[in-house]
C-alpha positions in Angstrom: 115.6 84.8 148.9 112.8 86.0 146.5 113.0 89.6 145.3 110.4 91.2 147.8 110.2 88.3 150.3 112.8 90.6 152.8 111.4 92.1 155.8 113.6 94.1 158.2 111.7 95.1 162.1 113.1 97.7 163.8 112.1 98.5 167.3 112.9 102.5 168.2 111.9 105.3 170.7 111.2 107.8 167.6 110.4 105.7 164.7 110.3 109.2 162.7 113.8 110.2 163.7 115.1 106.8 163.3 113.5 105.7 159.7 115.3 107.7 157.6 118.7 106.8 158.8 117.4 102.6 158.7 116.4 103.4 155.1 119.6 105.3 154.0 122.2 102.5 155.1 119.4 99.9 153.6 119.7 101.6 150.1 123.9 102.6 150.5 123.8 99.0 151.2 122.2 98.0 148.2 119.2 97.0 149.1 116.1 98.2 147.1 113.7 99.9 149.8 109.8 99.4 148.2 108.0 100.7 151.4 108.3 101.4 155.3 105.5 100.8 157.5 104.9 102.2 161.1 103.3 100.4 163.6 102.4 102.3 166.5 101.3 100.0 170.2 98.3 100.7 171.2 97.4 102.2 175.0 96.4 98.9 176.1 99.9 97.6 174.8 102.0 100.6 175.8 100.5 100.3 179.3 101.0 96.6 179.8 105.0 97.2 178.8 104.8 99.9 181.6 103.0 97.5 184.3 105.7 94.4 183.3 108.6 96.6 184.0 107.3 97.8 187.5 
């Protein structure tokens, strides 16, 4: 693989309590971390999730 070409996703309840802990085994696994990039659903999204589960 390309240096850069890597993508992780990771899908978590808090994002902000989560990130740091992704990014800290990332980098004591050797990997070189260049960014991290939140992506938030939006209502329309959130509330479709909630109508599918029902």
């Amino acid at each position: 693989m390309d240096e850069g070409s890597a993508r992780l996703l990771v899908a978590a309840d808090d994002v902000q309590a989560v990130a740091p802990y992704v990014v800290r085994a990332l980098v004591g696994a050797g990997a070189m971390v260049m960014g991290v990039k939140v992506f938030l659903p939006s209502l329309e999204e959130a509330y479709l999730k909630l109508v599918r589960e029902t």
